[in-house]
Phi, psi and omega in degrees: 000121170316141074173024191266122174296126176280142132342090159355152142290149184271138161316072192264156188153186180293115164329180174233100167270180202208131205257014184231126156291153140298133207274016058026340200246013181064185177300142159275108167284138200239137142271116175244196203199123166280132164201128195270139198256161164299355184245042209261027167298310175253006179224069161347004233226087150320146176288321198266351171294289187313327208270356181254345170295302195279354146328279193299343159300327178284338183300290144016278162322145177280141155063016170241143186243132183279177186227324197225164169225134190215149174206157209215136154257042194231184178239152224262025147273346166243169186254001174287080180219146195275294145008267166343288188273355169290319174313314187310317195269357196285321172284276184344307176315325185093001180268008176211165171221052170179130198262159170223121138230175188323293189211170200277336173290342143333300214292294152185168182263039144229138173356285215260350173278320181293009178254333149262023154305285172316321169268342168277307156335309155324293183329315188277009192047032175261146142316138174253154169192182203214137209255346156243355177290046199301116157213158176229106152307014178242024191227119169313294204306311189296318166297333157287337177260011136260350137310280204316322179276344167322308165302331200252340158325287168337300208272320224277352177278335151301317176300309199303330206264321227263321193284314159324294226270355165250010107357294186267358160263303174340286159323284182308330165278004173262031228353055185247158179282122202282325176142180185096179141018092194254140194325178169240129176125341179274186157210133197271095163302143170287309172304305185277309179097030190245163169275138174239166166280130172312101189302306174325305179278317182294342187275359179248022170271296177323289159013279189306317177305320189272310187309309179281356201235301167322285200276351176048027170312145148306164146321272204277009172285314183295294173320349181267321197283320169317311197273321163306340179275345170090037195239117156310180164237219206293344194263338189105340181295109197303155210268150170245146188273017177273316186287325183294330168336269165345289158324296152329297192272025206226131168313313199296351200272357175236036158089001165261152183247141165233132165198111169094258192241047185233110162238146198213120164292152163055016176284341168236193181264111204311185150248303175267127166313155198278325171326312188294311165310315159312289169299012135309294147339292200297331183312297196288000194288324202291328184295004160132164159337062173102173164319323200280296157322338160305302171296338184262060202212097156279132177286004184274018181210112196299342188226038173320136147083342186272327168281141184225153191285130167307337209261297167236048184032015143306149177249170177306122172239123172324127178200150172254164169197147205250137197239193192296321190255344192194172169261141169266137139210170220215163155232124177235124174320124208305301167336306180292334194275308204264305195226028153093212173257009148307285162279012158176104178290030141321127177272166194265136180259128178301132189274321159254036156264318189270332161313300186313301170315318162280356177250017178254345189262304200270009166274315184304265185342285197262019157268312178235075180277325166321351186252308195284327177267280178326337176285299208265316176301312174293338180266357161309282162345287163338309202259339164274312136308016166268328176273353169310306192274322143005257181322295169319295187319300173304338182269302191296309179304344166251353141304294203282340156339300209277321183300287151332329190271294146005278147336294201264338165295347176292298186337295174330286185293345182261333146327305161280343155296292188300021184097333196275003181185114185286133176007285202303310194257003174283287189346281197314308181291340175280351159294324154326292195297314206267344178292316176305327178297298188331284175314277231295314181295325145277035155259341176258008187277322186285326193278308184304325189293308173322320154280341159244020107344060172257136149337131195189137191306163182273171195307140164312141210018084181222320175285308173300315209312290192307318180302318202297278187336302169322313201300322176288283204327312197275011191240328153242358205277130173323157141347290183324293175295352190266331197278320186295291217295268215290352154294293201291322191274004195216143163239357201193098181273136158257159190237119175236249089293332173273323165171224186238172201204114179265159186215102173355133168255141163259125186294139183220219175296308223250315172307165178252167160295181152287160181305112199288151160302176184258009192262012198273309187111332167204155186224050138342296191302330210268024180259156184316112156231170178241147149313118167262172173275329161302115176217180217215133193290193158200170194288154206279165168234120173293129171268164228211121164288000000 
């Protein structure tokens, strides 16, 4: 009806709240929430500096009360904060109707967890807000400005991330310790900032070595042996064979620092020598595929790493069972081990019929290896010269491969010299390009080592060397010495249908014996010999299902 006044229509959505209660509506109960940050060399704000801000802020305010307190030491990249997550259930509870904190980056520095921070909170009817920040969530202006600062969180948690880690590439190319975690047998100078040795610790590191390189303990047969002598490791904890791992492979113990693409030789002072290392390296290459072989790798099994399943190319790990009167051990397919014969029907090899077997068949090999060597050297020969024009052929096309490549980075710079082509899009293909030489030149470095190779027999008395030492090992020789003889002299067991079949390294220059005992008395044993990439079968030994 004309002229009868209409009623708006209501709004519908979500109220417009306000961070000032009617003073009618009793107290705003307020919670706040503190966080000291890891970084706080560039974010001053101590928990008890914040906890006196927002107090006097909360005073400040008509009808508000604080109720609760939640405070966190951690750093605001994750919402996995105990804190945190106690405020979160604290809301859910109905016991605040307001979160306070310093500042937003206190809450935490990233976008998308404050922005689902923030919807949980909603969710709870709590209000979010900043004792330096005027925003009101409950206001569109206000939900943009707390994006915008959300954002400045963000951004400003990245300089900080982006400044650490070239901090911590600097130090290290200065050969200083970049930071984290400091090995274990070191101490971290507060001055210099270099590594030193831990007098306490380097004599049980050296340990770890000697154990693993002599004695040819596993990882974890070594992580056993530490924790029956009762010696923690760095933490107070019992050693696991994954740290001992770690340890093997980590550089700083012969005096080098690596960290990202930064390696600096020699910055400290070592604890183990490189020879010792190397032959760690080499140990653990031998032992089989990776970590997971590494770690199940016992001296009580000569051929960790060396068996490979026919059925699904895992490899054999030492395993057992125990019977009324005695231990069984077995090498059993890694598959088989973990998921019964269901994941792999490879049958289990009696594990000391095949130790034996396999170190008495490589003392017979090289009790009459001469006839037999001479055979496989010449046809090695052969096969380097069949291979030869090969080989050439391949080496010229990556000359000119390197030359071409060469060319178009001059193109790149003389193109970004004259105007034509700007930084972004010359800059990335000439890092292409220089990456592509970088291979070629090492395939041709590899191809040239390969061509002034030739095969060559092993060193004069290298072969008596070898009997003599098999003759001791398999007739006295310790657990140790027998598993170190057959890592260095054997390189491969096949499992075949006819049986299993080891199959010989041929000696050459370079290589070491395994480490002579101190009862041998001479040293003979220390003369050199090397692993070639060529080895030689022998007649199967039948495995038993």
């Amino acid at each position: 009806m004309a002229g009868t006044p209409t009623t708006p229509p209501k709004r519908r959505g979500r109220p417009t709240r306000t961070l000032k209660p009617d003073p009618d509506q009793g107290h705003r109960r307020v919670a706040i929430y503190v966080r000291r940050s890891t970084d706080d060399e560039h974010q001053p704000f101590s928990l008890d500096a914040q906890r006196t801000a927002l107090t006097k802020y909360v005073t400040a305010q008509p009808n508000w009360v604080i109720v609760a307190e939640f405070e966190d030491d951690a750093s605001g990249a994750t919402t996995n904060r105990p804190g945190l997550q106690k405020a979160l259930r604290a809301a859910e509870a109905g016991r605040f109707d307001l979160l306070l904190v310093y500042r937003t980056d206190r809450f935490t520095r990233r976008l998308f967890d404050l922005l689902d921070l923030v919807a949980r909170l909603d969710n709870t009817d709590v209000a979010f807000a900043s004792s330096t920040e005027q925003f009101d969530t409950g206001t569109p202006i206000g939900r943009l400005f707390l994006h915008l600062l959300g954002m400045f969180a963000e951004f400003e948690r990245s300089v900080i991330i982006d400044r650490v880690k070239h901090g911590m590439t600097t130090k290290a190319s200065k050969g200083k310790w970049a930071g984290g975690t400091r090995p274990y047998g070191y101490h971290v100078n507060p001055d210099t900032h270099k590594l030193v040795p831990n007098p306490t610790e380097a004599p049980i590191l050296r340990e770890i070595f000697r154990l693993y390189t002599h004695d040819r303990l596993g990882t974890r047969a070594i992580a056993d042996e530490l924790n029956r002598r009762g010696i923690p490791n760095r933490t107070g904890s019992p050693w696991a064979g994954y740290t001992i791992n770690r340890i093997l492979d980590n550089p700083a113990y012969v005096g080098d620092i690596a960290y990202r693409d930064v390696y600096v030789p020699d910055a400290h002072e070592p604890l183990i020598d490189r020879d010792t290392f190397a032959r760690a390296q080499h140990i653990a290459t031998a032992r089989g595929d990776g970590q997971t072989q590494r770690a199940m790798s016992d001296s009580d099994y000569y051929l960790t790493g060396l068996l490979t399943c026919p059925h699904c190319g895992h490899k054999y790990i030492g395993t057992s069972a125990n019977g009324r009167t005695r231990r069984y051990r077995y090498y059993t397919c890694f598959s088989r081990t973990r998921y019964g014969k269901a994941g792999c029907p490879a049958p289990r090899i009696p594990a000391d019929e095949i130790d034996e077997a396999v170190l008495q068949a490589l003392h017979d090999f090289y009790a009459t290896a001469d006839h037999v060597l001479a055979a496989i050297i010449e046809r090695a020969r052969t096969q380097h010269r069949d291979a030869h024009v090969d080989r050439h052929a391949e080496l010229d096309t990556i000359t000119t491969q390197i030359k071409t490549t060469e060319t178009s980075i001059g193109r790149y710079h003389a193109a970004f010299e004259n105007g034509t082509m700007d930084d972004a899009t010359a800059g990335p293909r000439i890092k292409e390009l220089r990456a592509r030489i970088e291979q070629l030149r090492a395939r041709h470095t590899e191809i040239t080592d390969h061509l002034d190779t030739q095969p060559a027999p092993p060193p004069p008395g290298t072969i008596e060397r070898l009997r003599t030492y098999l003759r001791r090992v398999t007739t006295v020789g310790t657990h140790g010495e027998r598993k170190a003889a057959i890592e260095t002299l054997i390189a491969d067991v096949k499992i075949t249908d006819q049986g299993v079949i080891p199959v010989f390294r041929i000696p050459t220059q370079d290589t070491p014996l395994p480490p002579p005992t101190s009862d041998e008395g001479n040293n003979e044993a220390e003369t050199p010999v090397r692993t070639m990439v060529r080895s030689v079968g022998r007649r199967g030994l039948e495995p038993r299902t």
